[in-house]
C-alpha positions in Angstrom: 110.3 84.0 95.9 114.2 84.3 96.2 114.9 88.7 96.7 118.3 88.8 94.8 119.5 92.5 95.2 119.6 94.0 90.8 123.2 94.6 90.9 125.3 93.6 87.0 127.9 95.7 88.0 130.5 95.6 85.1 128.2 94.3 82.8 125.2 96.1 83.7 122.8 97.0 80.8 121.8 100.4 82.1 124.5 103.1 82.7 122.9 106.6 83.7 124.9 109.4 83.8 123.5 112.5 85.4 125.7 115.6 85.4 125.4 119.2 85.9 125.8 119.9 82.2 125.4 118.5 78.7 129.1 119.2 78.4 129.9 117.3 81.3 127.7 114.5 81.0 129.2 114.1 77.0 132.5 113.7 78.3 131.8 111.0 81.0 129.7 109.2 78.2 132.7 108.7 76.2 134.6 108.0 78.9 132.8 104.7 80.0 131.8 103.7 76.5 135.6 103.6 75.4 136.0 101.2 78.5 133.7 99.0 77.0 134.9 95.6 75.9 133.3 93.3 73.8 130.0 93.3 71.7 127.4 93.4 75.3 124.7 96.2 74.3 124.3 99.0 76.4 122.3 102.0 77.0 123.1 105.5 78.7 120.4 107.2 80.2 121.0 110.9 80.4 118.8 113.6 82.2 115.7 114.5 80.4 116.9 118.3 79.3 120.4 117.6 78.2 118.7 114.7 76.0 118.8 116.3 72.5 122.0 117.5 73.3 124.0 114.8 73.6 122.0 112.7 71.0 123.2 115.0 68.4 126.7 115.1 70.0 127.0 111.2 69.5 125.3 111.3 65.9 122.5 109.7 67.0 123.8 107.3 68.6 120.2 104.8 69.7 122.0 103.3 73.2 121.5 107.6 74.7 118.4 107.3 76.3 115.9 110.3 77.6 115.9 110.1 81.1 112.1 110.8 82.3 113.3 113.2 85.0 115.7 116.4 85.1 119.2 116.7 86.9 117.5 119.2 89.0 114.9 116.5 90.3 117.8 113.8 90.5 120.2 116.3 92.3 117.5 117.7 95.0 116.6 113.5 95.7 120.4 112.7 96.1 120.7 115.7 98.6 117.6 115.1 100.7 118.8 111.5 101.6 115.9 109.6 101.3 117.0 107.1 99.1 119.6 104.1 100.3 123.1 104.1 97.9 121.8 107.5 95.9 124.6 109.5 96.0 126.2 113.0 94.6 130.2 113.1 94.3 132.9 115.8 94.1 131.6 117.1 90.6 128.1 117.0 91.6 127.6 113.7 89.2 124.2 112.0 90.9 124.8 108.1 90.9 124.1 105.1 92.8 126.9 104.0 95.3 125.7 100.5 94.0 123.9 100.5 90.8 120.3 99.8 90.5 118.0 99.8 87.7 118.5 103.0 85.8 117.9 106.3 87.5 114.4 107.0 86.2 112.9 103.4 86.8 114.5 104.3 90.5 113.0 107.5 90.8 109.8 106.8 89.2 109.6 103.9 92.0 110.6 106.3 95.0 108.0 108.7 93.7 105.4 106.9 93.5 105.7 105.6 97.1 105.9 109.0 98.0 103.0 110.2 96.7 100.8 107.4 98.3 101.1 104.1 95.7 101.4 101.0 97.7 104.9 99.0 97.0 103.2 96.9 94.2 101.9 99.8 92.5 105.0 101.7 92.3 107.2 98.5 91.2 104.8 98.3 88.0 105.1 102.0 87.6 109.0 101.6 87.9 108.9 98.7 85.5 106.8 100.7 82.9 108.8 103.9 82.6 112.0 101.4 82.6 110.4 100.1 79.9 109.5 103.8 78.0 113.0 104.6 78.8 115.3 101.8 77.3 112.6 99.9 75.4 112.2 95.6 75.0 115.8 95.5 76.6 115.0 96.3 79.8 112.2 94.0 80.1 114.4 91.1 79.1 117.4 92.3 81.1 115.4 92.3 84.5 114.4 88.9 83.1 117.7 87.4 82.1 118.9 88.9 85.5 116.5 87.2 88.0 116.6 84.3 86.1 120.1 83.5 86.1 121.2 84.8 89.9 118.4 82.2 90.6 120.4 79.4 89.0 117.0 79.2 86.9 117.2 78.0 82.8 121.2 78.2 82.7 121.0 74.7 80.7 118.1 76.4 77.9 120.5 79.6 77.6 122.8 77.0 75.9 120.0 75.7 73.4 119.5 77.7 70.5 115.8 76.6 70.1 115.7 77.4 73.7 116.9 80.6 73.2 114.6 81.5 70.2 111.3 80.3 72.0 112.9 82.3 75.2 113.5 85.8 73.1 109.8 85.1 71.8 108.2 84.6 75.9 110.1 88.1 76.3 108.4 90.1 73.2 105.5 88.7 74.5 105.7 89.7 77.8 107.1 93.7 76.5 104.2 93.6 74.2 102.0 92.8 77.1 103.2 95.2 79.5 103.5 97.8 77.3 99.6 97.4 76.0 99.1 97.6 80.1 101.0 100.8 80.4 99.2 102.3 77.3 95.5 101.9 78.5 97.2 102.9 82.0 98.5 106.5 81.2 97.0 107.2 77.5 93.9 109.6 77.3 94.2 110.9 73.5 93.3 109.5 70.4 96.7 107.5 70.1 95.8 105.2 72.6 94.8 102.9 70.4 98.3 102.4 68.9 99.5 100.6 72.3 102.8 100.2 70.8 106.2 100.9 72.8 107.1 103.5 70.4 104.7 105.6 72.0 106.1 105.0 75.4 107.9 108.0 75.8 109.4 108.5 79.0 108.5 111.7 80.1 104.6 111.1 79.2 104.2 107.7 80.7 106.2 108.4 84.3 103.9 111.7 84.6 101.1 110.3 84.3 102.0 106.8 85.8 102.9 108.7 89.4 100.3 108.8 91.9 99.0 112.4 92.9 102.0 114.0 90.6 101.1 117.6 89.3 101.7 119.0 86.5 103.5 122.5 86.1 99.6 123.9 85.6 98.5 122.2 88.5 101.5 123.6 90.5 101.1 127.4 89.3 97.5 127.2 89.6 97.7 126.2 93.8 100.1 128.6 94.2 98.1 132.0 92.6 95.4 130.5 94.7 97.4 130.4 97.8 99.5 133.0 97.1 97.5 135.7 95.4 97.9 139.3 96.1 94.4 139.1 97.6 95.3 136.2 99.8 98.8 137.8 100.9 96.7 141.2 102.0 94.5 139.4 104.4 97.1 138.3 106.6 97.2 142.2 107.8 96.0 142.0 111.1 92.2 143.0 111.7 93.7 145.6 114.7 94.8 147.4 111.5 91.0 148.2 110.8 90.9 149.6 114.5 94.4 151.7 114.7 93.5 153.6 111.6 89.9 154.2 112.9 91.5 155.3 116.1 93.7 158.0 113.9 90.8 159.1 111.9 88.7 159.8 114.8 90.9 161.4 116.9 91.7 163.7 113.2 87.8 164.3 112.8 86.3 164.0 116.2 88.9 166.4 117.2 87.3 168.9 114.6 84.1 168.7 115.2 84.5 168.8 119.0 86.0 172.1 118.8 83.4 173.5 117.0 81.1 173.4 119.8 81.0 176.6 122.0 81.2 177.2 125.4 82.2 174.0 126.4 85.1 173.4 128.3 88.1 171.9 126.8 87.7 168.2 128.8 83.9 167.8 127.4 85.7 168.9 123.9 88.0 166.4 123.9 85.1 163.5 125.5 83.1 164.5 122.4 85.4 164.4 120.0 86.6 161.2 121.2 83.1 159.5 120.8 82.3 161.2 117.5 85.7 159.8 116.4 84.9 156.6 117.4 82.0 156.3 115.3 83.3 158.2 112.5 86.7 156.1 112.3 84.8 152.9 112.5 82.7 153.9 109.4 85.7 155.0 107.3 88.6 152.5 108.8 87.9 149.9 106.4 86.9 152.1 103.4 91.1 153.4 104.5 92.1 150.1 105.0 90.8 148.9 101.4 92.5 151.7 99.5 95.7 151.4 101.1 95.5 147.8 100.2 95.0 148.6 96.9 97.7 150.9 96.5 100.0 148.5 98.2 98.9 145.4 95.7 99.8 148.1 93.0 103.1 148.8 93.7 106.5 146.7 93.8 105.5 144.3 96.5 103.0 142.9 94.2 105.7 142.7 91.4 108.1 140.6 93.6 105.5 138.6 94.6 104.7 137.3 91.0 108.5 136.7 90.8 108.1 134.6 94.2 105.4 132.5 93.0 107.6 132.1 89.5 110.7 130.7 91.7 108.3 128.5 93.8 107.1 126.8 90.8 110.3 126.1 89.3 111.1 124.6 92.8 108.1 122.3 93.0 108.8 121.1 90.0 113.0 120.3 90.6 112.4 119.0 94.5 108.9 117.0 92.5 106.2 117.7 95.5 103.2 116.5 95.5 99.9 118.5 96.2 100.3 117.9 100.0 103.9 118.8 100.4 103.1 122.2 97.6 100.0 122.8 100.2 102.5 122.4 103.2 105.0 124.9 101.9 102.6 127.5 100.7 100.8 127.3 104.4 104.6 127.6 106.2 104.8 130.7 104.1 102.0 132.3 104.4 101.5 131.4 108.6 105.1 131.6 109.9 106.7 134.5 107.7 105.7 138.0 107.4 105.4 137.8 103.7 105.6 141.6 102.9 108.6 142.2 105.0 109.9 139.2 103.1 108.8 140.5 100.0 110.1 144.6 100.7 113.3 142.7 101.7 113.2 141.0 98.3 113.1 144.0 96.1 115.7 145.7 97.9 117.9 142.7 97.5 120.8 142.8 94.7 119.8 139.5 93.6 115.7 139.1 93.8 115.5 135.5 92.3 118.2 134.5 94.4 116.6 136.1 97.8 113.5 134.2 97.2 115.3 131.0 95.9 117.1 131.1 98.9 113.7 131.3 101.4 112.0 129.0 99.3 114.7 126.2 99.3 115.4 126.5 102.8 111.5 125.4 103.9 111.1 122.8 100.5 114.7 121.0 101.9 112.8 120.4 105.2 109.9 119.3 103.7 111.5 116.6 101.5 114.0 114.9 104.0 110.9 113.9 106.4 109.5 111.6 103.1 109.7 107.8 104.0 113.3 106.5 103.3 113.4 103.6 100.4 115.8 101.1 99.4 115.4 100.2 95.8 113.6 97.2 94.7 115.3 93.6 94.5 115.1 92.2 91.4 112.8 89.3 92.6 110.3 92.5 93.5 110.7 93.7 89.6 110.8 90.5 88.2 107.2 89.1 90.2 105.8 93.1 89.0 106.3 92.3 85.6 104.3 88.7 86.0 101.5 90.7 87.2 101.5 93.5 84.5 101.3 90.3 81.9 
């Protein structure tokens, strides 16, 4: 089948519009909606958290659409490269250099191939959360799309009973697809509704990714990684041996002397071997308490506010198990976390000090994914034949 590149351009059906801000992305809304012309429908998809927002702003206006992912997620993509046209200008607006299918049907697609889905299996995950976020429109937009860049039905578009028996094949098909989605990503007692309405972006692309995590998933890894417990047993086992070394030479030393009438060299042999042997007993009874006492005090603190940042980030650079696995093994195997950590309370800024550690390793991390170019419309088009 013919790969025709999903490009409408000027009258593209999907604008999205991710910007820093609500604010922001409100003004650039009205700023391509006044320079539309004519009665073409079109929808805006905005990131997932400025949503409610910028619905109210434009009185409920039903062409805003809920992006299924954050600005955050968008923005950490654009900037890790991995994507062909993805892009972040001057004002930190994230768009594509040529635009594709919406930025969460995109995304949902890259994801999914990063996270292990073969290319089939991500199209129909790109084509379901396209069809959570904008609804029966996208469906017959990708549709209308392949069919007429492949020179296909242009005579029936003409025919008005064409048409009707064509709008009819499309509800079909959404109804279809959408009943596919449902028994694909619902697990509660609403699955058997299988209607679009429940579609909702944010449910169906989190579930819908392969090996995505959720932000319980991601916190619980990390406190098992990353647990003051864990963190204490990177001390090195000499430790154990340095402080028995000090406690023997404290209480051999004592005993030695308490012998008499031996010379000072046979004092000091003694008191070396009964040091020995008393320091080995008590080194890791010394060890264990000052661990304690350390995991008390405000390293312990700053490394709950680590583990806080780190989740955050997992979530805005969306890693997968692997990649959380990979980070928490960098930090715990090539940093000296508690210097890290003393460092970090005595910094002005503590979220920032960690921010800045953790971003660092996470940015490596996601530029070595597999680079993607977007799928051609032919790719979407033969996906949604399948999920029929």
């Amino acid at each position: 089948m013919e790969q025709i590149i999903y490009c409408l351009q000027e009258g593209q059906l999907i604008h999205h519009i991710y910007c820093p801000t609500a604010e922001e992305t409100i003004a650039v809304c009205e700023a391509e909606l006044a320079m539309l012309q004519g009665d073409k429908k079109i929808y805006v998809e905005v990131p997932f958290e400025q949503f409610e927002r910028i619905f109210l702003y434009f009185d409920e206006l039903d062409s805003i659409k809920q992006g299924a992912f954050t600005y955050r997620q968008a923005w950490h993509i654009a900037k890790s490269g991995n994507i062909r046209h993805l892009m972040i200008n001057e004002y930190d607006r994230v768009f594509f250099e040529k635009e594709a299918i919406g930025m969460s049907t995109a995304l949902a697609f890259a994801q999914s191939k990063w996270n292990g889905a073969s290319r089939e299996e991500a199209l129909e995950n790109a084509v379901m959360t396209g069809l959570a976020v904008i609804g029966e429109a996208f469906i017959a937009e990708l549709i209308t799309a392949f069919e007429l860049c492949a020179n296909e039905n242009r005579k029936l578009q003409a025919e008005d009973g064409a048409a009707d028996a064509r709008r009819n094949r499309i509800k079909t098909i959404v109804n279809r697809v959408a009943e596919k989605a449902a028994k694909k990503v619902m697990y509660s007692s609403f699955i058997e509704k299988k209607t679009t309405a429940i579609l909702h972006a944010d449910i169906v692309t989190g579930a819908l990714i392969t090996g995505g995590m959720s932000g319980a998933d991601i916190t619980r890894i990390i406190k098992g990684q990353m647990s003051p417990a864990e963190l204490f047993k990177s001390v090195p086992k000499s430790a154990a041996s340095i402080v028995g070394s000090i406690i023997g030479l404290l209480i051999g030393g004592g005993i030695g002397l308490q012998i008499p009438d031996v010379s000072t060299a046979v004092i000091s042999l003694i008191g070396g071997i009964t040091g020995l042997i008393l320091g080995s007993m008590l080194a890791a009874k010394i060890v264990k308490r000052a661990v304690n006492f350390l995991m008390k005090d405000d390293t312990a603190k700053m490394l709950e506010v680590f583990n806080e940042q780190l989740a955050v980030a997992a979530e805005d650079f969306l890693l997968n198990e692997q990649e959380l696995r990979q980070a928490l093994s960098i930090f715990k195997e090539r940093y000296d976390m508690l210097k890290e950590l003393r460092a970090m309370h005595a910094a002005k800024d503590r979220k920032a000090y960690a921010n800045s550690l953790i971003g660092d390793e996470l940015i490596r991390i996601v530029r070595s994914r597999l680079y993607l170019q977007m799928p051609t419309n032919g790719e979407l088009y033969q996906a949604i034949e399948r999920l029929q």
